[in-house]
C-alpha positions in Angstrom: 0.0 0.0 0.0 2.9 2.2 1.0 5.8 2.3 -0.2 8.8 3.7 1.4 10.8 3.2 -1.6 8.6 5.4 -3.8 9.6 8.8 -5.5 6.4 10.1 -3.6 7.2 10.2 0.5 5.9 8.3 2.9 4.5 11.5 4.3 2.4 12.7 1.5 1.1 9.0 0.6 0.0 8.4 4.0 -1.4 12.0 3.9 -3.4 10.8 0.0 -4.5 7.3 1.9 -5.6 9.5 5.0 -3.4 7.1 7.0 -1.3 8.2 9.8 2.2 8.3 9.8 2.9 6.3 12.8 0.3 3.4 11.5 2.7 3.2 8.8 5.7 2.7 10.9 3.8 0.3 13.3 4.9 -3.3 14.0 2.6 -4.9 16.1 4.4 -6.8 19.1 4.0 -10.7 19.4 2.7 -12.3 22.5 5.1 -13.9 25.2 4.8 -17.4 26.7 3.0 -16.5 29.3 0.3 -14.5 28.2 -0.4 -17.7 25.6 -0.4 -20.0 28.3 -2.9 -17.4 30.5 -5.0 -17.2 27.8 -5.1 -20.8 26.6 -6.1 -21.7 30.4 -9.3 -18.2 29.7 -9.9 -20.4 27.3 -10.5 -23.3 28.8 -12.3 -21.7 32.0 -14.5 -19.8 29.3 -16.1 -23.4 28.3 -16.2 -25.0 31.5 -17.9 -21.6 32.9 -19.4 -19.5 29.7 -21.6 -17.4 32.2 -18.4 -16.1 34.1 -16.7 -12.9 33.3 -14.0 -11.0 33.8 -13.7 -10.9 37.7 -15.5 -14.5 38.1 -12.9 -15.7 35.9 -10.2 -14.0 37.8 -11.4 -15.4 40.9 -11.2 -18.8 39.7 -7.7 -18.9 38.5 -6.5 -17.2 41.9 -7.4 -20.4 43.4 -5.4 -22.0 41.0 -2.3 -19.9 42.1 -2.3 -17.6 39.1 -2.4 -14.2 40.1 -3.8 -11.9 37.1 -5.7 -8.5 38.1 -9.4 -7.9 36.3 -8.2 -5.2 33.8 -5.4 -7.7 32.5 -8.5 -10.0 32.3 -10.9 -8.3 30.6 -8.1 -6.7 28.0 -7.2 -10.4 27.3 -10.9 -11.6 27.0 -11.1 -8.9 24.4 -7.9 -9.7 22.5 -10.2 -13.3 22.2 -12.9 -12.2 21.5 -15.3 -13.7 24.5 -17.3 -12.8 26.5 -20.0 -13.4 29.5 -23.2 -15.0 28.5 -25.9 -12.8 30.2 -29.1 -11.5 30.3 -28.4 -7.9 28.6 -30.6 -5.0 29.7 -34.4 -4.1 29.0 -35.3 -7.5 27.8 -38.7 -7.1 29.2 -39.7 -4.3 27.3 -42.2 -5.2 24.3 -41.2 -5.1 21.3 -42.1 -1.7 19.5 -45.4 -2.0 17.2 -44.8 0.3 14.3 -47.6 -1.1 11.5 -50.6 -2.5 11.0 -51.7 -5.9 12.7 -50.5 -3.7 16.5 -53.5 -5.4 17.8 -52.2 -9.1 17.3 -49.0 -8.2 19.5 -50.1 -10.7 22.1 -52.6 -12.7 20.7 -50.7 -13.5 17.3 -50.7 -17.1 18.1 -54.7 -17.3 17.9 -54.8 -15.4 14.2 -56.9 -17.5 11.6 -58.4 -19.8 14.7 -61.8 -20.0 15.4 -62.1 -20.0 19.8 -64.7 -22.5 20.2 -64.1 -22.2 24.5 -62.5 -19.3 26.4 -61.2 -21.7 28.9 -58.9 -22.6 25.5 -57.6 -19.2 24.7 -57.2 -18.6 28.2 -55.3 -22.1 28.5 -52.9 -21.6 26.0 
């Protein structure tokens, strides 16, 4: 994309990509032993315990003897890309009726049925 060996400089291509300079000039650093190991073991507590986030997870490799604070946790939860399984917020609020057929919002399951018995609809 860049190239430094170009008659243009790297300043004014990065400035015709509308790149930064210093993403140009960025080399990424490679994880060390350790952090693989920590987050192979995430990994592994992540299926055992998919409902567990970044502090449960925390507090159940301190019993194992590693020692790993919640923000190192949660930045290496990210780098993986997992998460907590939870219930996220306002999932009782109905869902908003913007069209025609608003009145079959709760009773949609009875559309097209003929109700012979209340005790039935009621039932159901």
């Amino acid at each position: 994309m860049i190239d430094p060996e170009d008659k243009l400089s790297v300043q004014k291509q990065s400035k015709l990509l509308k790149v930064s300079r210093s993403s140009v000039y960025y080399k990424p650093q490679s994880l060390s032993e350790d952090e693989l190991k920590l987050m192979r073991t995430i990994d592994e507590l992540h299926l055992e315990h998919p409902f567990a986030g970044s502090r449960m997870l925390r507090d159940l490799l301190q019993r194992d003897g590693v020692r790993v604070g919640r923000r190192h946790m949660r930045t290496a939860m990210r780098r993986m890309g997992i998460e907590a399984i939870y219930r996220k917020p306002n999932t009782s609020k109905p869902a908003q009726c913007g069209g025609p057929g608003c009145s079959d919002r709760f009773f949609g399951f009875l559309s097209g049925k003929i109700i012979q018995l209340v005790v039935v609809a009621v039932g159901m």
